[in-house]
N, C-alpha and C positions, 0 to 999 in steps of 0.2 A: 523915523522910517523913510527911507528914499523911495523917488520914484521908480527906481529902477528896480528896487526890490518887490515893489506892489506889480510891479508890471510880468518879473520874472515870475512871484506866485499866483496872480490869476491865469496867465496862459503856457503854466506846464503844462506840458502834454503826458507829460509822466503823473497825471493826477485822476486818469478818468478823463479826458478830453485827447485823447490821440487820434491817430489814424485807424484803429480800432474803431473806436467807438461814430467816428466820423462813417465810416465803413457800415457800420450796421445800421446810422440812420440814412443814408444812401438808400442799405436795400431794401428798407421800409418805405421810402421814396419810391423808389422803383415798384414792390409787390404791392402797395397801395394804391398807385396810380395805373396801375393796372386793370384791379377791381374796379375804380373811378369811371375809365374809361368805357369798362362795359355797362356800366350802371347809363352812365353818360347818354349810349346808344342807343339804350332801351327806352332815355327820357324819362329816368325817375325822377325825382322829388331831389332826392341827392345824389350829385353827379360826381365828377373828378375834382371836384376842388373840396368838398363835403370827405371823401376817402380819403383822399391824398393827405389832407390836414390830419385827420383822426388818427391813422396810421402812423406819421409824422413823430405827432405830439405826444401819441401812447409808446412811440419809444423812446421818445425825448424822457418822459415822466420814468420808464426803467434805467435809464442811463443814470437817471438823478437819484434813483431810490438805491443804485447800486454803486456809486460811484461820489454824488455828492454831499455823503456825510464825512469821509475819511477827518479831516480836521479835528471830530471833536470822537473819535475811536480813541480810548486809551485814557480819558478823562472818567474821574469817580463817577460812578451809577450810571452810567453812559452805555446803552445796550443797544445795538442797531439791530434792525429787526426790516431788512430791504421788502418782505412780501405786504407790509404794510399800506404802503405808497399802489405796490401793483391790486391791491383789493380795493384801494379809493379810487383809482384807475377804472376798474371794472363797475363799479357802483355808478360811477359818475358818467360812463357812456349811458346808461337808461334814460338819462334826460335827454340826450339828443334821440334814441332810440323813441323813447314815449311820444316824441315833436312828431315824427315821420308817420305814424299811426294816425289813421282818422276814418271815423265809421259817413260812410253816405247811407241814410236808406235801412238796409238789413244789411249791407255790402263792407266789413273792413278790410279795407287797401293799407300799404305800403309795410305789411308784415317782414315781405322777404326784403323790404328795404333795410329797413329795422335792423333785421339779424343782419345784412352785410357788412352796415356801417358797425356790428357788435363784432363782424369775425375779426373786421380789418382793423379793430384795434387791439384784438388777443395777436395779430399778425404783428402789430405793430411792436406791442410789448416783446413777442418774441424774439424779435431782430434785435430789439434794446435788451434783451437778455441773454445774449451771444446766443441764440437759439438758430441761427440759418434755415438749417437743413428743416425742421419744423415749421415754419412761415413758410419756405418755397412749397411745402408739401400741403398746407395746409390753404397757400394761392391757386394752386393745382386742384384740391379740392372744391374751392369755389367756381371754377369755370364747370368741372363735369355736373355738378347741381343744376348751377340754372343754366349753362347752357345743354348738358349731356338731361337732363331726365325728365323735361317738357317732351324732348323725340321720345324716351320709352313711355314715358306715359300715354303718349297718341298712339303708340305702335299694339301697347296692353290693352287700353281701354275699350272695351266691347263697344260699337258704335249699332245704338239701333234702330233695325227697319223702319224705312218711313212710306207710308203706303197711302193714294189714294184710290177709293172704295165709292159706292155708290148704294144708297138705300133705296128703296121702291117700297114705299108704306102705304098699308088701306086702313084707315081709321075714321071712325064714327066722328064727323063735327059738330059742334058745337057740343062739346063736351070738354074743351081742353085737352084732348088728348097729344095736338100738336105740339103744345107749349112741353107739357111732361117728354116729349120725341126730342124737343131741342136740347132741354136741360141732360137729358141721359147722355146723350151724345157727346155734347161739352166736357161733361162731369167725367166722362168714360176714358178722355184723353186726346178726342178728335175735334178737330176745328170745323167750322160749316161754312164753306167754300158756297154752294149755291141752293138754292131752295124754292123750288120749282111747284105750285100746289094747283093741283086739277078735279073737277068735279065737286061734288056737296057744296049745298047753298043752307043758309039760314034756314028756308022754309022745306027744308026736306031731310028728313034721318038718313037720305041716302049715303055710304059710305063715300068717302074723300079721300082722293092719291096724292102724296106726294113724292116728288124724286127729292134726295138730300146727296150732294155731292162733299164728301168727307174727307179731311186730309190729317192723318195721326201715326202715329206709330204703337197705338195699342192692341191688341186683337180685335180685327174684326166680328168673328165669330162669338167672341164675349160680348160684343155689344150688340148682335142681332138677337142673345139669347135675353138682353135686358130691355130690349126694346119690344119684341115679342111679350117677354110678361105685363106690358101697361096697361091700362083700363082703358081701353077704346077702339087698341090695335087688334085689326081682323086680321095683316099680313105684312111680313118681310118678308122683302127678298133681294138677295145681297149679289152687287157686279162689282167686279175691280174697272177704275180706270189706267190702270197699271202703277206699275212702285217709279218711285222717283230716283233719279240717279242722285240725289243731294245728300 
């Protein structure tokens, strides 16, 4: 066998390696590194060289499931079966997907990572399966996600009232009744900004005032009517300091 014939059949283009196929790993080139680029911007975990590759390579691996058996087509028991290769394809991005994933805390990050680098290799394969028109649409897709539905999400999501409020309480000392005043407060959804306590001493059951300056976004009035019912409280009485522009 000559050189010249090993050489004519590795690089026919008439075999699954044309300008075709050169073509379709191009626009995988290009719709992948697209995705890259955004991921890039945002400073994830996986940027444009992490897509670009994926993309690449999942249409390299269709080109081959589709293209690089012909040789042994036509020989006894010999069945090509090309969705073979694209389902080991599909399996085998979950490992770089599972990498991108890590819990801090009660907190799992890099979800939507995860899924990009999972779409831009179904992109990928699609380009390697003369699919175009599906990859540009399915690139198209990926920008109005994460860049189009963080805006409607902020635009939907009811944002709420945040209000700071002012208590004026008369309650029996030395009885704990302060300590039961703080905890309600807390517990109710309001932070305790300032805490101001006047009158009652140790040596006298005189009643005891305190001011509590509050900042929350839960009802007010729900929480004068819980601090009202405690075991020591003679009186609320409730001021706004006004709502916060935040």
């Amino acid at each position: 066998m000559s050189f010249s014939y090993l050489s004519t059949a590795l690089f026919d283009v008439g075999s699954g390696q044309g300008l075709r196929q050169f073509s379709e790993l191009a626009l995988a080139l290009l719709l992948s590194s697209l995705i890259g680029l955004e991921r890039q911007a945002r400073q994830q975990s996986a940027g444009l060289r992490t897509h670009t590759l994926v993309g690449v390579g999942s249409a390299l691996f269709m080109e081959v499931s589709i293209h690089g058996f012909g040789s042994v087509l036509g020989m006894d028991g010999v069945v090509l079966d090309p969705s073979r290769v694209a389902a080991q394809v599909v399996s085998g991005i979950g490992f770089i997907g599972g990498g991108l994933i890590f819990v801090r805390k009660d907190a799992v990050r890099g979800l939507t990572t995860a899924a990009t680098v999972w779409l831009t290799c179904a992109i990928g394969m699609a380009c390697g399966g003369s699919l175009p028109l599906l990859a540009i649409g399915a690139t198209a897709v990926h920008f109005l996600v994460i860049r189009g539905f963080p805006k409607l999400t902020a635009r939907t999501s009811a944002r709420p009232s945040f209000a700071r409020v002012e208590l004026r309480i008369s309650y029996l000392s030395r009885h704990g009744a302060l300590g039961r005043v703080l905890e309600t407060c807390t517990g109710s959804g309001f932070r305790v900004t300032t805490v101001q306590v006047t009158g009652g001493t140790d040596a006298t059951e005189a009643p005891a005032e305190v001011l509590l300056r509050l900042e929350g976004t839960s009802s007010p009035y729900l929480l004068v009517e819980r601090v009202s019912e405690l075991s020591g409280v003679q009186g609320v009485a409730l001021g706004r300091q006004g709502d916060s522009p935040e």
